[in-house]
C-alpha positions as CSV (number, residue, x, y, z in Angstrom):
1,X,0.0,0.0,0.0
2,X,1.6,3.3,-0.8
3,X,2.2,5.8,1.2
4,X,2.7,9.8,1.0
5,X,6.4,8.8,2.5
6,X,8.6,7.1,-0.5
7,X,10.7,5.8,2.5
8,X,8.2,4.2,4.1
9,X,7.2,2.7,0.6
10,X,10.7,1.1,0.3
11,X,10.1,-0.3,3.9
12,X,7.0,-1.7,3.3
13,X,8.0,-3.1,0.2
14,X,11.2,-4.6,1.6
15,X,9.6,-6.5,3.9
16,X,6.8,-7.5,1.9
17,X,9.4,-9.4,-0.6
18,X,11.1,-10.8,2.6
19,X,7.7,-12.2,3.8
20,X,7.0,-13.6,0.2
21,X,10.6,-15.4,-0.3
22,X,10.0,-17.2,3.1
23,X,5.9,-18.0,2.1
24,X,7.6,-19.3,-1.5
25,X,10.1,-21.2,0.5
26,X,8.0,-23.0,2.4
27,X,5.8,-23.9,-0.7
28,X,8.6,-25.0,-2.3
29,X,9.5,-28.0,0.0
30,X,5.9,-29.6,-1.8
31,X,5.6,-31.5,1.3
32,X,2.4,-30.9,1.0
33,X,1.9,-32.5,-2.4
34,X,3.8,-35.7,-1.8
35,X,1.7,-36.6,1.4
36,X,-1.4,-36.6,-0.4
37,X,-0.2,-39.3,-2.2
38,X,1.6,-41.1,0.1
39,X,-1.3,-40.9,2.8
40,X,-3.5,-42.2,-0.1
41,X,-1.0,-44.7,-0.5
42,X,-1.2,-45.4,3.0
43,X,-5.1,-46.5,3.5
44,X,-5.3,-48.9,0.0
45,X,-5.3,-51.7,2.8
46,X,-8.5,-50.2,4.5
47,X,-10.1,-49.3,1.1
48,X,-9.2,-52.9,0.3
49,X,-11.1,-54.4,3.6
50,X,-14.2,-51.9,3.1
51,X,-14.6,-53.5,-0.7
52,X,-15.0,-56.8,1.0
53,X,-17.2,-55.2,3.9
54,X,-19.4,-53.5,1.2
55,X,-19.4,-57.1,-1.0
56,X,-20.8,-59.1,2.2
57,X,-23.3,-56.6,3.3
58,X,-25.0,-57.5,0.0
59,X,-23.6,-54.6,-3.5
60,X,-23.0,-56.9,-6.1
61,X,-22.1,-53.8,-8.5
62,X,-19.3,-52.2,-9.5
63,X,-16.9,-54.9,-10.7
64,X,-13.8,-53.2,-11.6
65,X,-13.4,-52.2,-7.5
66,X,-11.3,-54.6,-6.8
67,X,-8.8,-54.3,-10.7
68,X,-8.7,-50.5,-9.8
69,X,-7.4,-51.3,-6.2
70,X,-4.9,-54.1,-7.5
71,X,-3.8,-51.3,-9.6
72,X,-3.1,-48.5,-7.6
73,X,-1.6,-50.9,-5.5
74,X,1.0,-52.0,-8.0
75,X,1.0,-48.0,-9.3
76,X,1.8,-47.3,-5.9
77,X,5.9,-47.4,-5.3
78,X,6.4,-45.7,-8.6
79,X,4.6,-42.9,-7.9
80,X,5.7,-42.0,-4.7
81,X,9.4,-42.1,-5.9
82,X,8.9,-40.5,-9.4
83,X,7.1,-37.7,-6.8
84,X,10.4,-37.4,-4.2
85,X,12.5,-37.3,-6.7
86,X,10.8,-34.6,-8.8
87,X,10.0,-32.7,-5.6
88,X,13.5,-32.6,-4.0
89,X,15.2,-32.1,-7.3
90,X,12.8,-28.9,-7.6
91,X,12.6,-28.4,-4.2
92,X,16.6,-27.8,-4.6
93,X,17.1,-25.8,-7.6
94,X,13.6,-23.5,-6.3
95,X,15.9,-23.3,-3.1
96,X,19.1,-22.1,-4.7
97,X,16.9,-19.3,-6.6
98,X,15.1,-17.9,-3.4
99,X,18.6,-18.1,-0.8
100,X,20.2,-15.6,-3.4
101,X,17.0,-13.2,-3.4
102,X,16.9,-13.0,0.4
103,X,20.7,-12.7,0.3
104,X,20.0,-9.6,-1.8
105,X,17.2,-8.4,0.1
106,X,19.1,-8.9,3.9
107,X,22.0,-6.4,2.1
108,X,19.4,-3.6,1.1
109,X,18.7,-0.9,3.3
110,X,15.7,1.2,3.3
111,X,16.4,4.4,0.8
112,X,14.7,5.8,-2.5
113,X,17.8,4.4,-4.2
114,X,17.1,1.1,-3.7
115,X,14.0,1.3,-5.4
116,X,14.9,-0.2,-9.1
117,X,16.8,-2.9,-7.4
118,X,13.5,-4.2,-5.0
119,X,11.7,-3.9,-8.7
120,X,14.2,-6.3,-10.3
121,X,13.8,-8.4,-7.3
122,X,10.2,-8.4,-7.3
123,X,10.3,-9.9,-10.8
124,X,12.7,-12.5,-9.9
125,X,10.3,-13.1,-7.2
126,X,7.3,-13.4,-9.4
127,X,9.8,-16.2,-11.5
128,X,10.3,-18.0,-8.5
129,X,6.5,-17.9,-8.1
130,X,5.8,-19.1,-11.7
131,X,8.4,-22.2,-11.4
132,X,6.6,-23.3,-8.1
133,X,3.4,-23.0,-10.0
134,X,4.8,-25.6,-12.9
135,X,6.6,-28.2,-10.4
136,X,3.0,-28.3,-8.7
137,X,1.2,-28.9,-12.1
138,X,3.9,-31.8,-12.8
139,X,3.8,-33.2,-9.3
140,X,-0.4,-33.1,-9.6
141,X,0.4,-35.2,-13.3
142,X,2.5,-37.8,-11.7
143,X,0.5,-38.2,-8.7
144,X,-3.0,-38.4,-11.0
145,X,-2.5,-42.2,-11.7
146,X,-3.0,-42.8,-7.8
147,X,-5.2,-40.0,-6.6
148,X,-7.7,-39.7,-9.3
149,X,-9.1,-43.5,-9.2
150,X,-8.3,-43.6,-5.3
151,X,-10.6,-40.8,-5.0
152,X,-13.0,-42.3,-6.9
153,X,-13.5,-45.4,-5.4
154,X,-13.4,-43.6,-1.8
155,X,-16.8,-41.4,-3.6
156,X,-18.2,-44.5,-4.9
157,X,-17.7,-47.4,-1.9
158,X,-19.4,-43.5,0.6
159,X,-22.8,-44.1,-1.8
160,X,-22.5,-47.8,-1.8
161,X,-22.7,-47.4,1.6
162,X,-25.6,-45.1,2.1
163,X,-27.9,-47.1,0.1
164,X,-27.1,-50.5,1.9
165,X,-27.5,-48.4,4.5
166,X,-31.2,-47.2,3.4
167,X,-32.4,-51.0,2.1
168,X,-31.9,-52.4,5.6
169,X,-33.6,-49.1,7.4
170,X,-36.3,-49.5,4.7
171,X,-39.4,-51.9,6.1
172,X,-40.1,-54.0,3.2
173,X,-38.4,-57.0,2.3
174,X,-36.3,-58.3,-0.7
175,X,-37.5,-60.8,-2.4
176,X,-35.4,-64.0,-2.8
177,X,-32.6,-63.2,-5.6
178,X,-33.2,-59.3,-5.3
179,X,-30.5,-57.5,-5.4
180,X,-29.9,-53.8,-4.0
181,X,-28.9,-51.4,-6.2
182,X,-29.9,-47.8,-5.6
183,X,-31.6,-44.9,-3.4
184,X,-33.1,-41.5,-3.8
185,X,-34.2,-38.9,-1.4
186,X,-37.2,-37.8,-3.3
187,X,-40.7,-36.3,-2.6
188,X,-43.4,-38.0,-4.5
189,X,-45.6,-34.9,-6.0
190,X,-48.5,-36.5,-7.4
191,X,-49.2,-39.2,-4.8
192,X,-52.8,-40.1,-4.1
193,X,-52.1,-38.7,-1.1
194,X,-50.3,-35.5,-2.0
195,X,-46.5,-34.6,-2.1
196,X,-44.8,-37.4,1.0
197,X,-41.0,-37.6,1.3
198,X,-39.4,-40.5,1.2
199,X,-37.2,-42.9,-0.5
200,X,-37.1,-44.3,-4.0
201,X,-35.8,-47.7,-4.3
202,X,-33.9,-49.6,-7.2
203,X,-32.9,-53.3,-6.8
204,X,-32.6,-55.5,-10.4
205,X,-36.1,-56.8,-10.5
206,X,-38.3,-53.7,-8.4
207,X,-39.2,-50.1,-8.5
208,X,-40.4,-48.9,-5.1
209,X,-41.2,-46.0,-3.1
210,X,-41.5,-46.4,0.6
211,X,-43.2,-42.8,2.7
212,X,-41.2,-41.8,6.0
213,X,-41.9,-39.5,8.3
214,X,-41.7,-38.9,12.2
215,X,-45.0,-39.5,13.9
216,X,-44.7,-37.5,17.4
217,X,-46.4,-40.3,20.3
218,X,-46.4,-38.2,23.1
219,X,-45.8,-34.5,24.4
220,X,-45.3,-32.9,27.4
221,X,-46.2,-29.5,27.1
222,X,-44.7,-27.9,24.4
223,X,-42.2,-30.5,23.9
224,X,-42.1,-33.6,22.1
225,X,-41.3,-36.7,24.5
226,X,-41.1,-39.3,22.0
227,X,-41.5,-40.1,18.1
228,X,-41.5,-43.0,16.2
229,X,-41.0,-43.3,12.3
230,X,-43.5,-44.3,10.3
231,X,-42.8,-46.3,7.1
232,X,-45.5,-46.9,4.4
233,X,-44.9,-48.5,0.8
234,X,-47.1,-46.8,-1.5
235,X,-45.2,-48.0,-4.6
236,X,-43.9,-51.5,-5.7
237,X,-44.0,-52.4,-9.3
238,X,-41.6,-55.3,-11.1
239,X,-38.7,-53.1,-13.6
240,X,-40.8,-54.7,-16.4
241,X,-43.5,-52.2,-15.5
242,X,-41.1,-49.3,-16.0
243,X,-41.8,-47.8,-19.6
244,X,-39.5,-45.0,-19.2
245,X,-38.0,-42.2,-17.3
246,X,-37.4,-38.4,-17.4
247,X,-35.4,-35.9,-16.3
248,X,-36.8,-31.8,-15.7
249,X,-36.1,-28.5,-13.7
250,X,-38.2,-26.4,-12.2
251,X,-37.6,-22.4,-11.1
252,X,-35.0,-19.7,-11.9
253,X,-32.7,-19.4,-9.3
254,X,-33.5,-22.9,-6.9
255,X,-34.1,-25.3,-9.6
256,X,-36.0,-28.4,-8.5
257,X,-34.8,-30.8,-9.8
258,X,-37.9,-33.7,-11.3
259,X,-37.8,-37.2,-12.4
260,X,-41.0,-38.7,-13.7
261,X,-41.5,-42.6,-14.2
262,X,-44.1,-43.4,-16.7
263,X,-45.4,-47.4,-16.4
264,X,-47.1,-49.4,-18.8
265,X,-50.7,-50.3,-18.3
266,X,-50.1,-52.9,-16.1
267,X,-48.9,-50.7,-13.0
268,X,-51.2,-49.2,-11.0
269,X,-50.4,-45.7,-12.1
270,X,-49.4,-44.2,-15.4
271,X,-47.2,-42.1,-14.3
272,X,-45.2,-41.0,-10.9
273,X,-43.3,-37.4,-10.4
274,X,-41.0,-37.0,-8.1
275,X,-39.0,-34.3,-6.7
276,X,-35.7,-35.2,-5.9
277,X,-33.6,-33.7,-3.0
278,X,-30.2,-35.2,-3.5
279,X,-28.4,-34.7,-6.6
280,X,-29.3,-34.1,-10.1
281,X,-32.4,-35.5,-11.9
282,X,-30.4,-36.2,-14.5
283,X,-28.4,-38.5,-13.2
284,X,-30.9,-40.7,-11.7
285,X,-32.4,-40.6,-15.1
286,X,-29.4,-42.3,-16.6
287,X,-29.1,-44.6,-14.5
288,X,-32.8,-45.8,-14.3
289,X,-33.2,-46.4,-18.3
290,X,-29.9,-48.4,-17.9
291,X,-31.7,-51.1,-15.8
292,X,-35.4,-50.6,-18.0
293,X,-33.0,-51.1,-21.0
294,X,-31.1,-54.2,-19.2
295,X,-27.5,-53.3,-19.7
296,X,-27.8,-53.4,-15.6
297,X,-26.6,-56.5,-15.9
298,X,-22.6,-55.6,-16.9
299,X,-22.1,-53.5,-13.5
300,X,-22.4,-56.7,-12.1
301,X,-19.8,-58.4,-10.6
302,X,-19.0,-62.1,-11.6
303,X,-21.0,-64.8,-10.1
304,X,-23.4,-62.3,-8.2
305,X,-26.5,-64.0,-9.6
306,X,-26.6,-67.2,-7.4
307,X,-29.2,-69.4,-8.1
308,X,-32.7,-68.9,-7.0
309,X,-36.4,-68.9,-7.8
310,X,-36.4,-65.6,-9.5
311,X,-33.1,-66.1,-11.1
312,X,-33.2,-67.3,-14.5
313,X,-35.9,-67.7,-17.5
314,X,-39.6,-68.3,-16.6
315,X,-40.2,-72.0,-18.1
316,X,-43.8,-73.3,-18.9
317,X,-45.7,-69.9,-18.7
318,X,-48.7,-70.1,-18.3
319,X,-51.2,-68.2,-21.2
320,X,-54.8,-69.0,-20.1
321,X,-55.9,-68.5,-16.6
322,X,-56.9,-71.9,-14.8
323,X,-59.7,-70.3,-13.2
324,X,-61.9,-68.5,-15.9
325,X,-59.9,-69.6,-18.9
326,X,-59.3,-65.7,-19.7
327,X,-55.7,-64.9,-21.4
328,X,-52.8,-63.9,-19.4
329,X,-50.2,-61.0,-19.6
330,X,-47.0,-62.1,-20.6
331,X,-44.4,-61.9,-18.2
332,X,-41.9,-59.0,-17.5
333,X,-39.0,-58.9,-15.6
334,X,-39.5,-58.6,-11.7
335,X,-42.3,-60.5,-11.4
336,X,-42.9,-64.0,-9.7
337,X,-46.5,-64.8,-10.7
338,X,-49.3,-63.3,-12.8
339,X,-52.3,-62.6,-11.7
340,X,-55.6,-62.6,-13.9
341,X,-57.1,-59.4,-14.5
342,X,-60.7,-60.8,-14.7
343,X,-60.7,-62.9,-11.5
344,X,-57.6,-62.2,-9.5
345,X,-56.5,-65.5,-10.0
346,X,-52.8,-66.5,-9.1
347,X,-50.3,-68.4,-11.3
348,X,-46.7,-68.8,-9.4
349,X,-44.0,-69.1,-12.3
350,X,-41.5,-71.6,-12.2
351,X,-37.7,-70.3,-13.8
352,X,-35.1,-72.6,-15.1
């Protein structure tokens, strides 16, 4: 900041080159840089045991987990020594550079005629500045390779996580075979029952949607003593009811951000909106036409679809109902029986 005194201008400016050699010396050790990696490096045996928790709790998805942990592992001593290497070789030159300026800048004394040689200083310390800038560009291209997948699988093993979590707080059970796949934090807008938060739930064979809220069970005066959660399935149709998805906004500044599910004529509604509080519409919307299309099935890991009921092809289905000889629905994925739509009649399918 300048000053009506051109001495105290030199003094100020002395001492703000002094403070910035020592803040660029200090950068230039990029200890910083090389623990992020090597802390990284550090916790692949506890990203290593959470795949296996996460595979035992029951997510069957994501099957390059455990080629993109075998991989950083084997990544992993390379890195860290093309990194100490390029950081102390830096480190040293960056040194050299910045123990001649503060030699030059301990000699000066405040005076006006020092004034073009803090300028030339300034620019050597703006050099300095630039060649820290480009060894922490190459240290952030080495180190990529380790921290970009490592910080990937951290993001994806966090949302694994919240929707195992969300299946086992959820009240409804699985079927037999059913595998859990994924959550959303959505408001239903058009229920029968007006807009009801809750969860939307994904496995490879359902589409639900299951209404929570806090019921307040007693008071004392103008306090709530205690609360239970109330859980109600208002939604549960096979995937092979789903006849599409689509993403929308809503608003200017606070966009909402919609999904809408339309069903085929079989499901009880033709169409369900939902509002959803987590994330982007769009992405949801991706994701969901993967499993109506089917290509579900390759983020699967290997040998994920053990054998059961539900598992493989319906064999001998049945066309006519047995009851009031009326013709039945094909089959679509998800489903374990049909039911007649004249008499209600039940016809269990049998799968190879």
């Amino acid at each position: 900041m300048s000053t009506d005194n051109p001495l105290q201008d030199i003094q100020n400016d002395l001492e703000r080159h002094r403070r910035e050699a020592a803040s660029l010396g200090r950068k230039a050790a990029f200890g910083d840089e090389v623990r992020a990696v090597t802390d990284r490096v550090a916790k692949h045996r506890e990203i290593h045991a959470e795949v296996e928790r996460l595979r035992a709790r029951g997510w069957v998805w994501d099957p390059a987990w455990e080629a993109t942990l075998a991989d950083l592992s084997a990544r992993a001593d390379d890195v860290v020594r093309d990194l100490r290497q390029e950081s102390s070789r830096a480190s040293e030159r960056i040194q050299k550079r910045l123990d001649g300026i503060e030699a030059n800048l301990n000699r000066l004394s405040p005076s006006v005629a020092i004034k073009n040689t803090l300028e030339a200083l300034e620019r050597e310390l703006e050099s300095v500045e630039d060649d820290v800038q480009t060894v922490e560009q190459r240290i952030d291209e080495i180190a990529a390779p380790v921290v970009g997948p490592h910080d990937a699988l951290l993001a994806q093993q966090k949302e694994a996580d919240t929707h195992l979590d969300r299946f086992e707080a959820a009240k409804f059970k699985l079927g037999v075979g059913e595998q859990p796949w994924l959550t959303v934090d959505a408001t239903w807008e058009d229920s029968p029952n007006g807009k009801l938060n809750g969860f939307l739930y994904f496995t490879d064979k359902r589409v639900r949607f299951e209404h929570k809220e806090t019921v307040v069970t007693k008071k004392f005066l103008f306090f709530t003593a205690s609360s239970e959660e109330k859980h109600e399935l208002l939604l549960d149709e096979p995937v092979g009811h789903l006849a599409g998805s689509e993403d929308n906004t809503r608003g200017l500044v606070f966009k909402d951000q919609l999904l809408e599910l339309k069903w085929t004529r079989e499901a009880r509604y033709p169409a369900t909106r939902f509002d959803v509080n987590t994330g982007y519409a769009k992405d949801w919307d991706e994701r969901i036409e993967s499993l109506r299309a089917g290509t579900l099935d390759h983020l699967r890991i290997a040998g994920a679809a053990a054998a059961s009921p539900s598992s493989g092809m319906p064999v001998d289905v049945p066309t006519v109902c047995v009851a009031c000889s009326a013709a039945l629905e094909a089959p679509v994925r998800g489903i374990t029986a049909l039911i007649c739509r004249f008499c209600g009649q039940r016809h269990d399918l049998r799968f190879s």
